[in-house]
N, C-alpha and C positions, 0 to 999 in steps of 0.2 A: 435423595438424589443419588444414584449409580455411582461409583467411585469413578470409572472411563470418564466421564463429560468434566469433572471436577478435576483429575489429572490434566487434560486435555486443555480446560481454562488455565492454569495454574503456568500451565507451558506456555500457553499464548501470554501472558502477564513477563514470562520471563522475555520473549520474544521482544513485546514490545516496550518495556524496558532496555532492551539490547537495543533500540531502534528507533533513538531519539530521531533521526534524518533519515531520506531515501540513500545517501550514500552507505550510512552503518545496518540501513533494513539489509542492501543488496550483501552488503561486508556477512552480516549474521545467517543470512540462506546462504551464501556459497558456505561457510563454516561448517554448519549443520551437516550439507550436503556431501561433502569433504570427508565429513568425518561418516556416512553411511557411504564412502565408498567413491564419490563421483573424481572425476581428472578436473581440475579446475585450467583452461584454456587461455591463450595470449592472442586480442586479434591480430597481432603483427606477424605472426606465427603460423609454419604449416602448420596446418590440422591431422591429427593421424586418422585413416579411413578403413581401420579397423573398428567390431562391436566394441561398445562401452559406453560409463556412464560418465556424463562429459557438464559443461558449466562454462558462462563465461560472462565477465560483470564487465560492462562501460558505464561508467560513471556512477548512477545511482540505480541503474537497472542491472537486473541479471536473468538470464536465459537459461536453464539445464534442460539435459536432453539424454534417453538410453536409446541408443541402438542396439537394435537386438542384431544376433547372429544370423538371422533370416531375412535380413533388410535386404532389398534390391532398390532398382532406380527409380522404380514407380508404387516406395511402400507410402503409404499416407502417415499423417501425422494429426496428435489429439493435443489439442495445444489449451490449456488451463491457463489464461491468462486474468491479470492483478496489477494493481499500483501500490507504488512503495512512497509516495510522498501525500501528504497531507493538509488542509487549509490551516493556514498558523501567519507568521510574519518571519520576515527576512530581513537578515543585519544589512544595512546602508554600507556604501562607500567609506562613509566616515561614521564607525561605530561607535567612537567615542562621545556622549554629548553629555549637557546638563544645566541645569539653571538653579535659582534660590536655593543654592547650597548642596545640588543634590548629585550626586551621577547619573546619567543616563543612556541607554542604549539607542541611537538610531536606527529604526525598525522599520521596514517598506510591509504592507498588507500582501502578502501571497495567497489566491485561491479565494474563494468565499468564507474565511472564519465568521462564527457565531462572536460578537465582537465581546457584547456582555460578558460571556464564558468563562472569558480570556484572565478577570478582573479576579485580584485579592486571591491568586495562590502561586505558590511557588512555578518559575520555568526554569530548565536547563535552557542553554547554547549549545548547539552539537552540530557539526555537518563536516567541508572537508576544507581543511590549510593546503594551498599550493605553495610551495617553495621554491628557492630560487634555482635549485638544480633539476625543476620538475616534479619530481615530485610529490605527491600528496598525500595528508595523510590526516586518518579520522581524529576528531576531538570532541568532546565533550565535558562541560563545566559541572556538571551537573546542578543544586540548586543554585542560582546567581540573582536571580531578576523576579519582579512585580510587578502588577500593574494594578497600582492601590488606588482605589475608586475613592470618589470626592465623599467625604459625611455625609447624612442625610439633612445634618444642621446645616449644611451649606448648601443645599440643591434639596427644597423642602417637595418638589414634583416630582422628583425622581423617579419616583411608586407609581406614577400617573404617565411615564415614557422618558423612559430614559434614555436618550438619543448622544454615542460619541463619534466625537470627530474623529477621521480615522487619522489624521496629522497630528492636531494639537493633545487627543487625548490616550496615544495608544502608545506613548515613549515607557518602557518599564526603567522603574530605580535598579541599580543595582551595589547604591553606596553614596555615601559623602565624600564631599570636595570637590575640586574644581576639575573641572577636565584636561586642564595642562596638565594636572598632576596625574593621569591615569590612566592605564590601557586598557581597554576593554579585552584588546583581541591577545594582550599579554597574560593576560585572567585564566581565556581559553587556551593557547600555547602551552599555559603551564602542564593542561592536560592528554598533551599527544607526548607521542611520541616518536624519534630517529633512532636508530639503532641504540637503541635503550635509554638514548637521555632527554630531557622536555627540548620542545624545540625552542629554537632562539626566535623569540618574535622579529628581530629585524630579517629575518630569514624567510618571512613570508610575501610573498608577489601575489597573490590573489587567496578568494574564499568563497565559498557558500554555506551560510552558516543560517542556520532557522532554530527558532525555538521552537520547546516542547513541555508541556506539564511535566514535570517532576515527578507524578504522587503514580507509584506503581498502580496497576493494575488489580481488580478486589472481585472477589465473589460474594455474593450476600444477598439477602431476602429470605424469606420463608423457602424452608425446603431446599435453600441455597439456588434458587433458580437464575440469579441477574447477574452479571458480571459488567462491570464499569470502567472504561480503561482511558487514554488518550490513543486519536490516531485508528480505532480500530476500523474507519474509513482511510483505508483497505487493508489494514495491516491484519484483520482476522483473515481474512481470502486468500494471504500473500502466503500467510501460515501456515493455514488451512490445504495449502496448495504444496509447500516445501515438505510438512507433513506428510501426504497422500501419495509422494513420488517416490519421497524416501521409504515408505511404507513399500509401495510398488517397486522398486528396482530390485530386490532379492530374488532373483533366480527371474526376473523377467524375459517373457521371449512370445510376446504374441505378435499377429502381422498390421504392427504397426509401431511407431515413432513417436512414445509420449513424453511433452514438452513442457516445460514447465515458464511461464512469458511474464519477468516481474518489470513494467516500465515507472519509470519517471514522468513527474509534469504531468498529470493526467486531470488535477486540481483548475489548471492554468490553460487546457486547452490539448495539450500532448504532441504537439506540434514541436517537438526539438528531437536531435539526435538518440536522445534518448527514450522516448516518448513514444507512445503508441503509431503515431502518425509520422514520425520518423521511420529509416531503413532499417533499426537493430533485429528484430524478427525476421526481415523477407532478407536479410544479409548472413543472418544463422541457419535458416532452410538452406537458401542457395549452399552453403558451404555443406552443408550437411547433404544434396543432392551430389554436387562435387565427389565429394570423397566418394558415396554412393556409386559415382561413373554416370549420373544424368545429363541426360541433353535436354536442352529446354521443353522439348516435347514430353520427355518423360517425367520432369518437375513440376509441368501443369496436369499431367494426369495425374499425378501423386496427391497435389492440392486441390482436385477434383474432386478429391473422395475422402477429403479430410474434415476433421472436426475443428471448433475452436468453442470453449466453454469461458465467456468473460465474466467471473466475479467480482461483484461489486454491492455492498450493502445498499438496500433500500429501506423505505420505512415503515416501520407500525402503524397502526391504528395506535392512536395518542389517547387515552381515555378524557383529558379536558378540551379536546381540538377535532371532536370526533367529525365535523364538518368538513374539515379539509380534505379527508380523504372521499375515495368510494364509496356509496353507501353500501355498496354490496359487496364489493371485496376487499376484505378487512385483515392482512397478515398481523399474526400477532405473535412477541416475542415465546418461543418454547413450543411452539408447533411448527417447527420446519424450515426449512431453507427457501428462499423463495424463488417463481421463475419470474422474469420481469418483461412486461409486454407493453406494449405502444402503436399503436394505431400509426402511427409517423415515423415508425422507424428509430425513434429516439431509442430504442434498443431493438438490438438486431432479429429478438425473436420471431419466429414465423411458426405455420403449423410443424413442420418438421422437424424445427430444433424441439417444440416440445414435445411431442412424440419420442426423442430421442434421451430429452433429458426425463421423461416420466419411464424411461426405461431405466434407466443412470441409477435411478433414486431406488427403481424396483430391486433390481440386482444389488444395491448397498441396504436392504430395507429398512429405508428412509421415507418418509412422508413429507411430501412440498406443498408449497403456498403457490397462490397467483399472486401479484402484485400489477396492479396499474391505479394509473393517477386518476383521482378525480378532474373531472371536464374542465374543471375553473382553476385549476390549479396546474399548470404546466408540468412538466418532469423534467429531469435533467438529462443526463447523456452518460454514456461510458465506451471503455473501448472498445466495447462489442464492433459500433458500427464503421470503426476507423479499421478496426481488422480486416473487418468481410468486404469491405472497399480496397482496402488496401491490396489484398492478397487473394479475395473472392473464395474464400474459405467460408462453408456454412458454418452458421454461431449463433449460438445462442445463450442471451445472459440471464445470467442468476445473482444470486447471493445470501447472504441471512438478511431478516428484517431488525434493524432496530431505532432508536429514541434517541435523539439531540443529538441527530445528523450534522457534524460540521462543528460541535460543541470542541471544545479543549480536554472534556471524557463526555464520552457517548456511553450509549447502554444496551447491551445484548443479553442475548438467552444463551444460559451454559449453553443448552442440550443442541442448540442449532449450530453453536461451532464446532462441537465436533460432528453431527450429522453433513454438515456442509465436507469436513473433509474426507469422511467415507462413503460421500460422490465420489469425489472429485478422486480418492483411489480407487473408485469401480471405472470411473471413466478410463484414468488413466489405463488400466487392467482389461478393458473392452469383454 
């Protein structure tokens, strides 16, 4: 294996390590981005409507963006867009819980997790403490919790389907004793921090706090080709994407406006503020048209002629489940980034996105896949189709193909993460 692709994973492992929750994904791309250069932005805040390379994070989402010095009212824009949150579980209201002796967390299902997954390995607690002056700020426990699956001497069918409740059986330990005795959210508190000191858990007024596998991120197999992580639904794409801009904005100046679009909630529907289907993108164009001097007429030409490339993994050809998929088109890990197509629109492709993105791939000379579903088998969705609705911006999705979609660690191909994001910098590079 090439030294670049194994650099390349090695980064993403660090990435998403950094990136137990969508609020610390968005925290680590502005960082990154920061530090190649970009103005990180306040929306409460004029905007300055000079060139530059700009960023701006609501909540667990974040946006960057270069304007080049050649920008007018009706330059268009290439917008790479990713999700920063994950299927996993989410701390209750009352996260302290416990029974026969034990400690335990109250957890709500967030997303479709792989439930089994979940069972017999280390998780962190990580997302964001609101406090009572406002506030918030990231935490992370790192290993704390379990969720230790029943013997087999106790549950002799196991082997024959093993079916859990997603109530009774998905509270993880994370200790002895009674729950009078214990904070759960005092555990995590110890971990943040206010101007240099832990915070004081009576200090906190609200949370969104999710788990997340523990066990970094690993390259391995023959030849080094598979890489295994948690989350890398979507957090390769997110990378892949922060990667590709940063790559791109040194000395950038072609006739266009590339974007970089990281939302939240995308697991859940995307339907929030932060979320694909929320205003955060068509409120970063407008402001970006604004500064530019557009009038609404010149903002819809601009998004007439623009791109939007949504990344999002899809899946392999499974070698024991080969019936579920296509018999005919078969993406498989280490050959290429895939483009994603649907008869329904379940993603946004059409002939012209891939025309567009078999250009993308030509120009970074890259090699892609087709992916679509077998007939009996549905497909899911991404935010391709909430984009090109939303904003009517042509789109077309892609992403890398890989194994235990929705697992607690999935499984990819070195060589497609980084061929995904030497698209995704030609795109941006037009």
């Amino acid at each position: 294996m090439p030294a670049a692709p194994i650099a390349h994973a090695e980064d993403l492992a660090d990435f998403v390590d950094a990136s137990p929750s969508s609020y610390h994904a968005a925290a680590e791309v502005a960082r990154r981005l920061q530090a190649a250069g970009f103005a990180a932005l306040d929306e409460t805040d004029a905007w300055p409507d000079t060139a530059g390379k700009y960023l701006v994070v609501r909540d667990g989402a974040v946006i960057a963006w270069i304007v080049p010095s050649s920008a007018t009212a009706t330059t268009p824009v290439r917008v790479f867009g990713a999700h920063s949150d994950s299927p996993g579980f989410k701390l209750k209201p009352q996260p302290t819980t416990g029974r026969l002796g034990w400690l335990q967390a109250g957890v709500e299902v967030y997303g479709g997790p792989l439930l089994n997954s979940w069972l017999d390995r280390e998780l962190r607690l990580a997302g964001r403490l609101v406090l009572d002056d406002g506030r918030s700020v990231l935490a992370d426990s790192g290993p704390l919790l379990r969720l230790p699956q029943l013997a087999i001497h106790l549950d002799r069918e196991a082997n024959d389907g093993l079916k859990l409740d997603k109530q009774a059986h998905t509270q993880p330990v994370w200790g002895l004793g009674a729950p009078e005795s214990a904070d759960l959210l005092g555990e995590l508190a110890a971990s943040a921090r206010v101007d240099g000191a832990p915070v004081d858990p009576a200090r906190i007024r609200g949370f969104d706090v999710v788990t997340a596998d523990a066990a970094r991120g690993a390259v391995f197999g023959r030849d080094d080709a598979l890489f295994a992580a948690g989350r890398l639904d979507d957090l390769a794409s997110v990378h892949a994407g922060a990667v590709a801009l940063a790559a791109a904005s040194d000395g950038f100046d072609a006739g266009h406006i590339p974007v970089l679009a990281v939302f939240d909630h995308e697991e859940i529907g995307s339907a929030t503020r932060s979320g694909a289907a929320g205003p955060f993108l068509e409120d970063v164009l407008e402001r970006i048209g604004i500064a530019l001097g557009a009038d609404r007429s010149e903002r819809m030409r601009a998004l007439a002629s623009s791109w939007c490339v949504s990344s999002d993994v899809g899946h392999s050809v499974h070698p024991n489940y080969g019936e579920k998929h296509d018999p005919n088109v078969q993406p498989l890990l280490g050959s290429g980034p895939i483009l994603k197509i649907n008869a329904n629109q379940r993603y946004a492709t059409d002939g012209a996105g891939a025309a567009a993105w078999h250009g993308w791939c030509a120009a970074a000379g890259v090699t892609s896949q087709a992916f679509v579903s077998n007939n009996s088998v549905p497909c899911g969705s991404t935010i391709g189709p909430i984009t090109a609705t939303r904003l009517g911006i042509r789109t077309v999705d892609v992403g890398i193909p890989i194994l235990s979609m929705h697992s607690a660690r999935e499984l990819a191909g070195v060589t497609d993460l980084l061929d995904l994001s030497k698209v995704a910098e030609a795109f941006f590079r037009g």
